[in-house]
C-alpha positions as CSV (number, residue, x, y, z in Angstrom):
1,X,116.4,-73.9,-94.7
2,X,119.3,-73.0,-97.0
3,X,120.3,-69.7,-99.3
4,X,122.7,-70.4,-102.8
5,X,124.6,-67.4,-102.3
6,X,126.5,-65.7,-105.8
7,X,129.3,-63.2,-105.1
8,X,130.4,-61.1,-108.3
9,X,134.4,-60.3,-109.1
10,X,134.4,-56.9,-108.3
11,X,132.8,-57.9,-104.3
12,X,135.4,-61.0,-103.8
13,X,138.5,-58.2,-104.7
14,X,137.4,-57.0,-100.9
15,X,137.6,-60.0,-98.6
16,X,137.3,-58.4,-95.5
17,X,134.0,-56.7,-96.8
18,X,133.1,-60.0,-98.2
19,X,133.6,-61.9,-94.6
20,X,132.4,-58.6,-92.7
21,X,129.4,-57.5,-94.7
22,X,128.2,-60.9,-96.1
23,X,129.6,-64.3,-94.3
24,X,129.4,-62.8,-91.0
25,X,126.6,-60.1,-91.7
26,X,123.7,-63.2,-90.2
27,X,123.2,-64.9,-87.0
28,X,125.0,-67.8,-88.5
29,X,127.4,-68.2,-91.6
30,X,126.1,-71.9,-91.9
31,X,123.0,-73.1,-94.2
32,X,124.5,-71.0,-96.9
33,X,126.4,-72.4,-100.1
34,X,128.7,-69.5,-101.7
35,X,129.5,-69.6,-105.4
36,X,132.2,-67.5,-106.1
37,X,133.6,-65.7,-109.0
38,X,137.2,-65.1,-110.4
39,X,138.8,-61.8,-108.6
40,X,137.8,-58.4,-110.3
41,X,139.7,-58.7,-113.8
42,X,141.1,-61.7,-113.9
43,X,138.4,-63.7,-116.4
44,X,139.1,-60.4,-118.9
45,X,143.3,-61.9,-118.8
46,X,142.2,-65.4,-119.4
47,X,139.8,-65.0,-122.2
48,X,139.5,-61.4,-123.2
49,X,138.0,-57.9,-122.2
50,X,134.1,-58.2,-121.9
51,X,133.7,-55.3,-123.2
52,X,136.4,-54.1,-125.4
53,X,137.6,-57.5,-126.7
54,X,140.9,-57.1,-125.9
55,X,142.1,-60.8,-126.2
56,X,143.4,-62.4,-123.3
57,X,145.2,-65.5,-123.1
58,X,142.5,-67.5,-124.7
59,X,142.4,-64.9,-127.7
60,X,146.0,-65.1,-128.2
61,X,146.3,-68.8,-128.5
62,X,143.1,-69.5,-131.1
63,X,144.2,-66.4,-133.0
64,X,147.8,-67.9,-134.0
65,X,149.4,-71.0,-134.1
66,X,152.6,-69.0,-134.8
67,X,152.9,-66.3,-132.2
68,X,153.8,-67.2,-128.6
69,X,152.6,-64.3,-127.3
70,X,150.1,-66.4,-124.7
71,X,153.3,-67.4,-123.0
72,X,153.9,-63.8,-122.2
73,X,150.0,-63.3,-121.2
74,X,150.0,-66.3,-119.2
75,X,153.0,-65.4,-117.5
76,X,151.7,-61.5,-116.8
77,X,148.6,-63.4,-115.5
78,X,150.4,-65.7,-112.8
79,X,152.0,-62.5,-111.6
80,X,149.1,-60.9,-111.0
81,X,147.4,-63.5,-109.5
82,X,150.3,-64.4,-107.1
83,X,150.3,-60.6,-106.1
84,X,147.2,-60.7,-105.2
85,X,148.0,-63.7,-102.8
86,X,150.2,-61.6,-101.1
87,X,147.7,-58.8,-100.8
88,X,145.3,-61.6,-99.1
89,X,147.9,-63.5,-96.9
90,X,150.9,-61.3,-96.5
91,X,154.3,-62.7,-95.5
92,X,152.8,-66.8,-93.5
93,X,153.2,-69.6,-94.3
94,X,149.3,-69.3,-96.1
95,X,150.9,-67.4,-99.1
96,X,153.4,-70.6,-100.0
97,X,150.5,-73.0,-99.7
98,X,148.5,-70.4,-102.0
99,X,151.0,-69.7,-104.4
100,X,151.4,-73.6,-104.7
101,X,148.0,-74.1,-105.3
102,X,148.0,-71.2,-108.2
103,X,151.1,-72.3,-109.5
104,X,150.1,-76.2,-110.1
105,X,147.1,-74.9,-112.1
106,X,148.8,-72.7,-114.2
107,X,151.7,-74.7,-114.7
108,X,149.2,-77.4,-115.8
109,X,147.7,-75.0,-118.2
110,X,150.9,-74.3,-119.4
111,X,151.4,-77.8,-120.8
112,X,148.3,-78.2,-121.9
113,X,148.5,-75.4,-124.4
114,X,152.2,-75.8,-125.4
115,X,151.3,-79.9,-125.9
116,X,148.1,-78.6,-128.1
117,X,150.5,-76.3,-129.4
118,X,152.8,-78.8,-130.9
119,X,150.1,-81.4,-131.5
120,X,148.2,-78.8,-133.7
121,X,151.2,-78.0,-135.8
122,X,150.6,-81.8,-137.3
123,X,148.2,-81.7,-140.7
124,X,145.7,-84.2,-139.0
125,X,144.5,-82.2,-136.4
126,X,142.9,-78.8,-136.1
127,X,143.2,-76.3,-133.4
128,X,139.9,-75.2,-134.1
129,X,138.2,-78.5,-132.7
130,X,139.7,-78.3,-129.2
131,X,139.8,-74.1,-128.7
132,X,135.8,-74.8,-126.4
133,X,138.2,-77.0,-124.4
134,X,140.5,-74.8,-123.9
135,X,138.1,-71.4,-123.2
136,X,136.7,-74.1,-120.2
137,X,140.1,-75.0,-118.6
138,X,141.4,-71.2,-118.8
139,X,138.1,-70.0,-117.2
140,X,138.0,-72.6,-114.5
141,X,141.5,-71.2,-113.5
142,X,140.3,-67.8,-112.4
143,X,137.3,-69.2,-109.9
144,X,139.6,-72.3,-108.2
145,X,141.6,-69.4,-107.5
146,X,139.5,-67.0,-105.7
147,X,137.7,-70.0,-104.0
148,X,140.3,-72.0,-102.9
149,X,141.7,-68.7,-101.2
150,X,138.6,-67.5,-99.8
151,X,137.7,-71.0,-98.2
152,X,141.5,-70.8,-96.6
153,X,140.8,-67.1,-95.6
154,X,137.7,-68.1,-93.7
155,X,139.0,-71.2,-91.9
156,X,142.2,-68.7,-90.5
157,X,138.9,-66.5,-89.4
158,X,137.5,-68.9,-87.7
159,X,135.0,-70.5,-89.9
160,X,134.3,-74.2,-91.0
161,X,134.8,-73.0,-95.1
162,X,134.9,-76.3,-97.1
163,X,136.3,-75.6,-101.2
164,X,134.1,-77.1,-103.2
165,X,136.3,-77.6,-106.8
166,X,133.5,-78.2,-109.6
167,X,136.2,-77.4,-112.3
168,X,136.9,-81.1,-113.1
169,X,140.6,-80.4,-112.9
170,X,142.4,-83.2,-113.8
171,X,139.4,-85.5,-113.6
172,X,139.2,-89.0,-115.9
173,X,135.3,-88.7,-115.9
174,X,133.4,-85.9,-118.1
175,X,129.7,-85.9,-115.8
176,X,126.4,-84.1,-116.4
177,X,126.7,-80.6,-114.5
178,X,123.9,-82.2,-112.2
179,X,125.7,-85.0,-111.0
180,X,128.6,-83.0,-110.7
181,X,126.9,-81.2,-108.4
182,X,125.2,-83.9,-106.4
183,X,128.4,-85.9,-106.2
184,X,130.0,-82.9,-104.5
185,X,127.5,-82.3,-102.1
186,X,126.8,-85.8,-101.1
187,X,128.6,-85.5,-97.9
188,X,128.8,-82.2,-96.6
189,X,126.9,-81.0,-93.7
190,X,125.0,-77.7,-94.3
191,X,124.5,-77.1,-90.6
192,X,128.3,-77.4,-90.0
193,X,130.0,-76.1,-93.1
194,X,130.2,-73.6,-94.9
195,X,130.8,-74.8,-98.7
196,X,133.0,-72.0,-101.2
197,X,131.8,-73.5,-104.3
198,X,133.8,-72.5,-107.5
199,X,131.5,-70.2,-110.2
200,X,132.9,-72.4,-113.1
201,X,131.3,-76.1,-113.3
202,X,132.9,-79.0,-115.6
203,X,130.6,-80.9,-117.4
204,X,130.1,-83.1,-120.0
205,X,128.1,-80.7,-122.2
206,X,130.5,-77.8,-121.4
207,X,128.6,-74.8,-119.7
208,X,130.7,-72.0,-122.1
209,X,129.1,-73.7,-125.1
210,X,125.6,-72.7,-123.8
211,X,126.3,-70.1,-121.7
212,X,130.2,-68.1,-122.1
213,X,131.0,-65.4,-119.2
214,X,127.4,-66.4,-117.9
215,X,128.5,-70.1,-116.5
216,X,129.0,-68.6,-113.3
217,X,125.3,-68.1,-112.9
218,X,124.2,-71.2,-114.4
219,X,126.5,-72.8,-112.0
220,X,124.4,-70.9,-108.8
221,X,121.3,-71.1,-110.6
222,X,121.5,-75.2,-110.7
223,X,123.0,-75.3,-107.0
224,X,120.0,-73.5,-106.0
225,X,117.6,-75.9,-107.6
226,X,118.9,-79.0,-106.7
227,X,119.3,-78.7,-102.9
228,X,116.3,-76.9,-102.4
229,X,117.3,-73.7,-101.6
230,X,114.5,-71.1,-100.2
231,X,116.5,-68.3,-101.8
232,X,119.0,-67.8,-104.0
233,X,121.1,-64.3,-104.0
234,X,123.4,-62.4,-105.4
235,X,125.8,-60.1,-103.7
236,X,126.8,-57.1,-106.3
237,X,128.9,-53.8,-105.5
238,X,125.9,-52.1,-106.4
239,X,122.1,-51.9,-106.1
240,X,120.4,-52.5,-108.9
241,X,118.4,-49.3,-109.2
242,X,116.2,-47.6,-110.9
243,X,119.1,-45.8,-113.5
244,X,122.5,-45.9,-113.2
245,X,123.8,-43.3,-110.2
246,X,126.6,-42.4,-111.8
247,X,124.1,-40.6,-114.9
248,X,121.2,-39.4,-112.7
249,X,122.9,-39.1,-109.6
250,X,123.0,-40.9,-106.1
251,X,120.4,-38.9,-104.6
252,X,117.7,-39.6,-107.7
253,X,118.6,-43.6,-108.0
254,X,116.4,-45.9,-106.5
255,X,116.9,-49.3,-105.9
256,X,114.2,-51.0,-107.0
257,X,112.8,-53.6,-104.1
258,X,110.9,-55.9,-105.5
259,X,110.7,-57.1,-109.5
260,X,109.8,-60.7,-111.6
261,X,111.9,-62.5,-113.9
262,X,110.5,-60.6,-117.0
263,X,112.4,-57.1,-116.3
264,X,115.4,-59.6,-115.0
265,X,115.1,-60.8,-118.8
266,X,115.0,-57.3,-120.1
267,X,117.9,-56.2,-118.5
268,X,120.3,-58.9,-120.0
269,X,119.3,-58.5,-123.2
270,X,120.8,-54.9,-122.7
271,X,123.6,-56.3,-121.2
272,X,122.5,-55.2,-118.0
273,X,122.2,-58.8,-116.7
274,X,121.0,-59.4,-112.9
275,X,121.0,-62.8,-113.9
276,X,121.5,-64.7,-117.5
277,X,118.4,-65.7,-118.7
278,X,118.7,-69.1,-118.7
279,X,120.1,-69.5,-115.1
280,X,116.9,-67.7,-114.2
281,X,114.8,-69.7,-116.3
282,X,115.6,-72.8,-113.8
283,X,115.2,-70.6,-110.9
284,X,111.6,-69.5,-111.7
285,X,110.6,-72.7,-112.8
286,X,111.1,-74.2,-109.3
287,X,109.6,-70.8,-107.9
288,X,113.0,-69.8,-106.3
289,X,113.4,-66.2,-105.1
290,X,115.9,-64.5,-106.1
291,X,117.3,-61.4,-104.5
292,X,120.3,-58.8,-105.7
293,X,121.8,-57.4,-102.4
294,X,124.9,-55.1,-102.6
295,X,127.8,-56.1,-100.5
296,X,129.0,-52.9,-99.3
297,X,125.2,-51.8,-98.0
298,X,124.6,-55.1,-96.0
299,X,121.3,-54.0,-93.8
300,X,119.5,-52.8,-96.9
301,X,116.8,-55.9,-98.2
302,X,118.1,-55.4,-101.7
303,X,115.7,-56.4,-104.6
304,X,113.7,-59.4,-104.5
305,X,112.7,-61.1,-107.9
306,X,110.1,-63.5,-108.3
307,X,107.8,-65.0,-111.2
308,X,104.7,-63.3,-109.7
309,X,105.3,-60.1,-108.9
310,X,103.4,-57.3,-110.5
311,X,103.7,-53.4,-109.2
312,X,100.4,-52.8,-107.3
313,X,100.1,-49.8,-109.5
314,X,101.4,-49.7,-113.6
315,X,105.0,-47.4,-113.1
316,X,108.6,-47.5,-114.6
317,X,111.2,-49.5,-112.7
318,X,114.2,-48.8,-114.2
319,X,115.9,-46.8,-117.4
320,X,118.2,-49.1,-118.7
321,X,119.9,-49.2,-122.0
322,X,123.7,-49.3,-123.7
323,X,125.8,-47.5,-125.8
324,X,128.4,-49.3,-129.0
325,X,125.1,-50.9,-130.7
326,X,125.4,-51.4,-134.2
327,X,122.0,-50.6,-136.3
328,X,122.6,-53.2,-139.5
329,X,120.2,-52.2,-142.2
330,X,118.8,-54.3,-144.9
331,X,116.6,-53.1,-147.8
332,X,115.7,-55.2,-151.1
333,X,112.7,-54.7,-153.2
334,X,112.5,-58.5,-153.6
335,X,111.8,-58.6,-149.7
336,X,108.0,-57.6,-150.5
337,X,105.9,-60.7,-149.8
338,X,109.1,-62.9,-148.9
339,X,110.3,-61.2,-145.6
340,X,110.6,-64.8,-143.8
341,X,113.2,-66.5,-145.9
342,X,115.5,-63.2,-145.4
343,X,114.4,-62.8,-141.7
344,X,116.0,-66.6,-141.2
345,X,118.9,-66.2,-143.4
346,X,119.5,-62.8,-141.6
347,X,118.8,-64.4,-138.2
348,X,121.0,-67.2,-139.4
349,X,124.4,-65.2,-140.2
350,X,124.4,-63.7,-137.4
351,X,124.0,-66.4,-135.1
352,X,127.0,-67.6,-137.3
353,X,129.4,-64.9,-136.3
354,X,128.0,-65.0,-132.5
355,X,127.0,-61.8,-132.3
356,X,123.4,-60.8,-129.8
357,X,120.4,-59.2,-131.1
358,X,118.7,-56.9,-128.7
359,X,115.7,-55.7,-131.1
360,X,114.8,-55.7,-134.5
361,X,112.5,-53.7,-136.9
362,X,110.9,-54.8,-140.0
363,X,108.7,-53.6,-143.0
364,X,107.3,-54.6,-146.0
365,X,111.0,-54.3,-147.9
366,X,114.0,-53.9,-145.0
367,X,115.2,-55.3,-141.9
368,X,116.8,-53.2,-138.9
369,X,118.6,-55.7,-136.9
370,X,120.4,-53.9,-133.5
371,X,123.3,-56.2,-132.8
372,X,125.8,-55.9,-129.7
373,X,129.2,-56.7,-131.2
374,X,132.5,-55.7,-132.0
375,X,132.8,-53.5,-135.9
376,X,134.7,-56.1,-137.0
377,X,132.2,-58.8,-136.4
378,X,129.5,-56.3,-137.8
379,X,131.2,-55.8,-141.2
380,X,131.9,-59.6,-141.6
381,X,128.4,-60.0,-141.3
382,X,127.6,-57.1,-144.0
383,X,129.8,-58.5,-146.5
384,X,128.1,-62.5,-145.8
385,X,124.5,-60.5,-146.0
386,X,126.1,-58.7,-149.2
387,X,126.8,-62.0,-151.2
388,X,123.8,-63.8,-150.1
389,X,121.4,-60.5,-151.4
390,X,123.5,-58.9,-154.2
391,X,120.7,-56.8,-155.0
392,X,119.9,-55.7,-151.7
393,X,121.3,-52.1,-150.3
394,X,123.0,-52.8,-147.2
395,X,123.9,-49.9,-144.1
396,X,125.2,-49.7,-141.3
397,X,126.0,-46.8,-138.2
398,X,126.5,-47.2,-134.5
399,X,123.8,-46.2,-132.2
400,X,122.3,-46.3,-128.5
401,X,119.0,-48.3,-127.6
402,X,117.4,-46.9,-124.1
403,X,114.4,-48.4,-122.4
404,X,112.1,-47.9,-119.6
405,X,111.3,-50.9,-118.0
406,X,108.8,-52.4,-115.7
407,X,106.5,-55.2,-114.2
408,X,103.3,-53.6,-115.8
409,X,103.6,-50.6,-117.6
410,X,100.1,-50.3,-118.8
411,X,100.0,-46.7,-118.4
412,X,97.8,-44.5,-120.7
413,X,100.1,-42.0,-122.1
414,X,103.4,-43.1,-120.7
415,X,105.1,-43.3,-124.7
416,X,103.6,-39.8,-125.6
417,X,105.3,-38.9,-121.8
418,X,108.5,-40.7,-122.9
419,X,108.6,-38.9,-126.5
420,X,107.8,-35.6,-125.4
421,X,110.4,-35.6,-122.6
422,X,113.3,-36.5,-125.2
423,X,111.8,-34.1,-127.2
424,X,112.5,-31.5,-124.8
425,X,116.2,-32.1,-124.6
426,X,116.3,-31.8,-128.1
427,X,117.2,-35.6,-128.3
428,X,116.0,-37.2,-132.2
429,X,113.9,-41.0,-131.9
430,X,115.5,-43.0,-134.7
431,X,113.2,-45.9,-133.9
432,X,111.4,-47.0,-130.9
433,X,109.9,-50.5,-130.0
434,X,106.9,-50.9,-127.1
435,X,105.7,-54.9,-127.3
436,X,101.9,-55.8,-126.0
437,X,103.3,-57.7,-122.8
438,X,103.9,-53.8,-121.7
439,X,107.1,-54.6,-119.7
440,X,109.7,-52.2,-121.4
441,X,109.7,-49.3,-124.3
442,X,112.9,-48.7,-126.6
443,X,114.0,-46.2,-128.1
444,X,117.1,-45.9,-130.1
445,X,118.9,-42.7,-130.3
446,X,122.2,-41.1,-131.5
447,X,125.0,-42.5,-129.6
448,X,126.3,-39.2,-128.3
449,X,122.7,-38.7,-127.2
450,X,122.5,-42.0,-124.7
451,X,123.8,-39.9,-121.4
452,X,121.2,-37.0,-121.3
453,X,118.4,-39.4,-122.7
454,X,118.8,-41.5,-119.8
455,X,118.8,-38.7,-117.5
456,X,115.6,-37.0,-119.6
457,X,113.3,-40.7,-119.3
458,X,114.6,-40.9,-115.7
459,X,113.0,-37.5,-114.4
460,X,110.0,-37.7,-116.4
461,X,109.0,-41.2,-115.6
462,X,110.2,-42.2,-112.4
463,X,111.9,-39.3,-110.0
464,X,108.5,-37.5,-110.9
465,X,106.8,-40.0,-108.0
466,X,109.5,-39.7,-105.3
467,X,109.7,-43.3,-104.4
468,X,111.8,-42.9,-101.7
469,X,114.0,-45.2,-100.3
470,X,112.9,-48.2,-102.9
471,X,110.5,-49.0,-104.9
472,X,108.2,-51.1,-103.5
473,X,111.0,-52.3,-100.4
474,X,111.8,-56.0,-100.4
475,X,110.5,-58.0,-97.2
């Protein structure tokens, strides 16, 4: 009878949008579970920018035992975080109880990383050992907040909100995430209360081992499972449409409606994610629904993804894609005849330096390997590569992968459709990928080129049909 229920950083920022437009948008706020996530900003302070880098607290304490510049951070981080209390409970006697709440966490943190500090600085132990520890109890900071204020927020409103801590904070027993979650739940009442579950789970295994910025999801994605939700959702600040709005305009982007899992899949691995992989792997193994609503447009259905949907006629769902990917380039003469040794080893060194592969290419005597990462990363990989294969010629140069994607896409024609139309905007293919499951095409392009190709695959493959409203409209 229930609904797991995700709401993204950017939504919780807005509380009164969050109680108006999603608690209090039903008949009922009960039967739901909310997981929430860290306000809009506040994960980037704790462990670093997702997408610049920019370390945060986390990244200042593994980078330097000597600096104690993640006092300073840590500091700057409890300010904000306090003035964002006072945003959410003005001047009552709420904003001490919140500020206390906050200020035990991160005063706990505090010791935590000046004892590891101190305890590192002794020959026989190695900061490196216990830095997963501490990227878990930094992150856990950022959702205990949000969800301890947001349970407290809708109890003054006039709701039965419960917090539901997962973080393990200060707990003597390290538990499988399941029987975290089971322990938690043993003994509320769906029908009566409304449980504000934190996004970051503790567990034995650690979820940021597995998972990093996407525990949040697995977190939702196992709540779901377990207590037998009949659909899980996640509540955005945007639809997710056929391109983004902001490149082909409002008036051409379509929310989609209805989608499976395998675009869902595509989408991450552009970094696009509506959901991380592996959260949605449980999700369509137990055939849960789920759908991606967008807070601020609370009457529209959203988009509904399930294992077996397939468009009732072949068509384009989405242009997706991202800019700042690095083409890696690896050509030896040697490779002829032997290309699965240096696939592996390749494969191998980057998994090393945690870097994400979103396509590759290969011949007879190179590999092409498209990674998402930072330069640096990139060129500590070249120079591993370049002393593993001294004979091999190594390049490198930044580029942008674009791809139409869609539940069937067996369309006679579509790539020569796709080519020509970048062809008409003058817009050069360096390489382009189309797989026989026919749920996306690739192509990788100049990076300066990534706005108007977008825009180009957009008209020619999906405005072309005027969908209307969405396509295919969820029910």
């Amino acid at each position: 009878m229930h609904t797991v229920e995700k709401i993204g950083g950017t939504s919780m920022s807005d509380y009164e949008s969050v109680r108006d437009n999603i608690i209090n948008a039903g008949p009922s706020p009960y039967q739901r579970i909310f997981v929430v996530s860290a306000y809009g900003g506040i994960t980037d302070q704790l462990l670093e920018h997702k997408k610049s880098g920019q370390p945060g607290i986390y990244g200042l304490f593994a980078s330097s035992m000597e600096e104690r510049s993640w006092h300073s951070a840590l500091a700057a981080l409890e300010a904000r975080m306090c003035s964002i209390n006072l945003a959410l409970f003005g001047d009552t006697p709420l904003l001490a109880k919140a500020n206390r709440f906050l200020k035990e966490r991160i005063q706990d943190a505090r010791s935590c990383l000046g004892n590891l500090h101190s305890l590192c600085m002794h020959g026989h132990f190695a900061l490196e050992s216990h830095l997963a520890t501490v990227r878990e109890m930094l992150a856990s900071i950022g959702e205990a907040h949000s969800a301890w204020n947001t349970a407290q927020l809708l109890q003054r409103d006039g709701v039965n909100a419960r917090f539901v801590d997962l973080t393990g904070w200060n707990t003597d027993r390290h538990l499988p995430l399941d029987e975290r979650i089971r322990n938690a739940f043993a003994d509320i009442d769906l029908a009566q209360q409304l449980p504000i579950v934190t996004g970051y789970a503790h567990s034995e295994t650690g979820l940021m081992s597995s998972f990093d910025r996407g525990y949040s999801e697995m977190t939702f994605s196992r709540l779901a499972v377990l207590t037998g939700a009949r659909e899980a959702i996640i509540h955005k600040e945007f639809h997710l449409s056929s391109a983004d709005p902001r490149l082909v305009g409002e008036s051409q982007a379509v929310p989609i409606g209805r989608t499976n899992y395998d675009v869902a899949d595509q989408l991450a691995n552009l970094g696009m994610e509506a959901i991380h992989p592996k959260a949605a792997k449980g999700l369509r193994q137990h055939q849960v629904p789920l759908r991606v609503k967008n807070t601020f447009e609370p009457e529209h259905s959203g988009t509904l993804i399930t294992g077996d949907y397939v468009s009732d006629t072949p068509c384009v769902e989405i242009i997706a894609g991202r800019k700042g990917v690095y083409a890696l380039e690896l050509f030896d003469q040697d490779m002829a005849g032997n290309i699965e040794s240096y696939d592996q080893e390749v494969i191998a060194t980057i998994k090393r330096f945690k870097a994400s592969t979103i396509a590759r290419d290969m011949n007879a005597n190179s590999l092409t390997l498209y990674l998402s990462a930072n330069l640096k990363t990139v060129k500590r990989i070249r120079a591993t590569l370049s002393e593993r294969f001294p004979e091999a010629e190594l390049d490198q140069r930044k580029v942008a992968i674009v791809s139409a994607v869609g539940s069937d896409m067996q369309i006679p024609g579509i790539l020569a459709d796709a080519v020509s139309a970048l062809a008409k905007n003058s817009i050069s293919i360096l390489a382009l990928h189309q797989s026989m499951r026919q749920v996306d095409m690739q192509f990788v392009v100049e990076e300066k080129d990534y706005d108007r190709a977008v825009r180009s695959l957009h008209q020619a493959l999906v405005e072309v049909h005027d969908h209307g409203r969405a396509i295919c409209l969820a029910s």
